[in-house]
N, C-alpha and C positions, 0 to 999 in steps of 0.2 A: 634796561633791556640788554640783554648780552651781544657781546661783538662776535659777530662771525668769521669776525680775521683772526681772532685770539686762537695761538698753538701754542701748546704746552706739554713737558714730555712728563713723564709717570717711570718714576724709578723704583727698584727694590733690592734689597740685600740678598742676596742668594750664594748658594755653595758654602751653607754657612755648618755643614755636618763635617764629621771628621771620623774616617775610619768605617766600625759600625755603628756610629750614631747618625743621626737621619735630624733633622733639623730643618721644617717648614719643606712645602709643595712646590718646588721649583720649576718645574714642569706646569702645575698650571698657572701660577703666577708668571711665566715668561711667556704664558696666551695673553694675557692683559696688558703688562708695563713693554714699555718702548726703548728703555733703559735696564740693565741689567749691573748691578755693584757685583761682583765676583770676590767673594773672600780668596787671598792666595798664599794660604797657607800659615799666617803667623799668629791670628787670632779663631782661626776654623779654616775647613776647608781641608783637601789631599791633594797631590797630583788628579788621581782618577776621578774627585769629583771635581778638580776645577776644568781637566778634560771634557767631562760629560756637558757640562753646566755652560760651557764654550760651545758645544756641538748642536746642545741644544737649541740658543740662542742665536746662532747663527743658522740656522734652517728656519727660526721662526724670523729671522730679520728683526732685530732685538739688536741693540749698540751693547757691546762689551766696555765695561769699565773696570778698573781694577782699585776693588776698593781695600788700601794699604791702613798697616795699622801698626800699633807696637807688638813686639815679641812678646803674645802673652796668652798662650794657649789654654792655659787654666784660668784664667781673668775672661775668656771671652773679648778681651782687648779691650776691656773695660773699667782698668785700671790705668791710673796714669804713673809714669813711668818716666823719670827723670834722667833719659837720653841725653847721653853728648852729644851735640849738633853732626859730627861727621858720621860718625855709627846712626843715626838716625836715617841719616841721607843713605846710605849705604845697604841699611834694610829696609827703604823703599825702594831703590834701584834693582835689589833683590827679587822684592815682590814683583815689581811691572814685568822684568825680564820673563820669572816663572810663568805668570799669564800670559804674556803675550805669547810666547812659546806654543801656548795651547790653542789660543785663538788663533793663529797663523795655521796649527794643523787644522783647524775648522773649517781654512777659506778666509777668515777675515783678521783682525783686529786688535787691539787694544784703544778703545776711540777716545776716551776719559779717563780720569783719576779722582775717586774721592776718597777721604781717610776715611774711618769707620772709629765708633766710639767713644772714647777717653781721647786718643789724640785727635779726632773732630773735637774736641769740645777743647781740648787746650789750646790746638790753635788758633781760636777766637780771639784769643790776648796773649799767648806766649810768643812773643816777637824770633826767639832763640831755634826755637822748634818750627814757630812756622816760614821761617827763612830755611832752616834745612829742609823742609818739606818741596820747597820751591826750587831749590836748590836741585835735589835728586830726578824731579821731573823735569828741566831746564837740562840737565844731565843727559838723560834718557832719550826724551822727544820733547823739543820745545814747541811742536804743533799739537802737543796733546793738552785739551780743554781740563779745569778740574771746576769741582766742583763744590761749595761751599755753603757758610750760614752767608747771608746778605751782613756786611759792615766789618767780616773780621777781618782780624793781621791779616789771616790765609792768604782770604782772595786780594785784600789791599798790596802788599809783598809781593803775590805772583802779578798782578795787573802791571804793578812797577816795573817786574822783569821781562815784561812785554808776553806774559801766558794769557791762552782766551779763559775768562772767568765765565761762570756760571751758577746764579744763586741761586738754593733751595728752600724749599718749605719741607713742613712735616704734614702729615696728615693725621696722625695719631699720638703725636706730642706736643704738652702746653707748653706756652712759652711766659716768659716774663715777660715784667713790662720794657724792657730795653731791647726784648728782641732777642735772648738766646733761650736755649732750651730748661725747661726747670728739670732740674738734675731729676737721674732714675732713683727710686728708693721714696722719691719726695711722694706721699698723697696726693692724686691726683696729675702724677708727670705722665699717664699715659693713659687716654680715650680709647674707651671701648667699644663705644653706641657708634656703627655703620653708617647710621641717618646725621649724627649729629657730625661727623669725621665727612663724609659727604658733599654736607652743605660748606662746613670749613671750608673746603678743599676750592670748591666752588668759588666761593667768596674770595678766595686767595689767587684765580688764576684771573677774578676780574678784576683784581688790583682791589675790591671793597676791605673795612677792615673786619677782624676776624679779634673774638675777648682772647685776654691775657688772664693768666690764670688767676688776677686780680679785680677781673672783669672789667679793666682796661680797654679802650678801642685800641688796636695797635695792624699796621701795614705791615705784611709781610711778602715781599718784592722778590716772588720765588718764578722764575723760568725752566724750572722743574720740580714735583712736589716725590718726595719719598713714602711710600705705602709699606711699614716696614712686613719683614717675610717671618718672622719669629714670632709674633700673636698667635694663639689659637685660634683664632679667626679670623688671620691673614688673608685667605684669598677670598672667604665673601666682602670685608673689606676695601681689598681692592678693588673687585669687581662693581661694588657699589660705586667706590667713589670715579673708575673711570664710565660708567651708564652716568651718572649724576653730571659728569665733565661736558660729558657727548650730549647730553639731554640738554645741558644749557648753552649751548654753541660752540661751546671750544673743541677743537682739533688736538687728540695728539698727536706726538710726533718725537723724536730724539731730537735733541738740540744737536749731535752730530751729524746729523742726515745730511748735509748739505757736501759733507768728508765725506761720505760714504761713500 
């Protein structure tokens, strides 16, 4: 039976166009999720559309996050990138400032931090990188929450340096059996089926476990789940899997709302 107390928040990558490239429905995607990742500039994104995508999101009451990443505008910031620790720190600082900037002209915010990409996945286990990461938002706002895979450096580092952790699920990526993401490019790193990403999703916000792309049982300890914006069929997606949340008892809600 599902818990009626269970909240959980539904995040997405957004602001992720650059220029005249248009890149996923952001607009209606930020009628759905409760969470909003803002690209700010280094891997996608403009000034004008991190503006808009700020404006947006704060009329619909939607938490601004600012999702930081490596300098890598033709990677998609999809490549990893063997940053000196202070220069890394430095062009995350970069990015929060740029957002926030925009979301303070909106009325509100920058409520979260999460990386995006190649440095989400490296600092899972690069100890070097994910202590600069921690470092820059410690730097920035040491009241700003970030957001992670459940078990890495990341959130381990920052929880030590006394930041609010908050762990993720995916909705539309398989995982291993250890619990991290199976790389893109791999067969099978990325679900398509609405119904089957859905029930996932579902199973993930009641704590039940959810197969490993091994067909493994595996827990994934996620207090917010990611519906990514880049799919061609991103927002029925989402839309599926936040009716399928609501239909099984869970509340969404931002894990910031309580800042707000």
């Amino acid at each position: 039976m599902a818990d009626h107390s269970v909240t959980i928040d539904l995040n997405s990558d957004l602001g992720e166009g650059f220029g005249r490239w248009r890149l996923g429905d952001d607009e209606a995607l930020l009628s759905i999720v409760t969470s909003a990742n803002v690209a700010c500039g280094f891997h996608a994104g403009d000034p004008t559309i991190m503006r808009t995508v700020c404006e947006l999101a704060a009329a619909r009451g939607v938490a601004i996050g600012a999702q930081v990443s490596y300098r890598d505008l033709g990677g998609f910031g999809r490549r990893f990138i063997d940053v000196p620790p202070e220069e890394l720190s430095d062009d995350i600082v970069y990015q929060l400032g740029s957002l926030d900037a925009f979301a303070r002209l909106a009325g509100t915010r920058v409520r979260y931090v999460k990386p995006h990409g190649a440095l989400y996945n490296a600092i899972v286990h690069h100890e070097e990188q994910a202590a600069a990461v921690v470092a820059a938002v410690r730097a920035y706002d040491r009241a700003l929450p970030v957001l992670g895979l459940p078990g890495s450096a990341w959130l381990r580092r920052a929880e030590s340096a006394g930041l609010a952790t908050v762990t993720e699920g995916f909705a539309d990526r398989a995982y291993t059996p250890q619990g991290t993401l199976v790389p893109r490019g791999t067969p099978g790193a990325v679900l398509h089926d609405p119904e089957e990403v859905a029930e996932r999703c579902l199973r993930m916000a009641r704590g039940e476990p959810i197969e490993a792309v091994d067909g493994t049982p595996l827990i994934v300890r996620a207090e917010s789940i990611c519906v990514h914006g880049d799919s061609p069929d991103a927002v029925r997606m989402a839309r599926r899997v936040s009716e399928s949340l609501k239909a099984g008892g869970i509340e969404l809600s931002s894990f910031t709302r309580e800042a707000a």
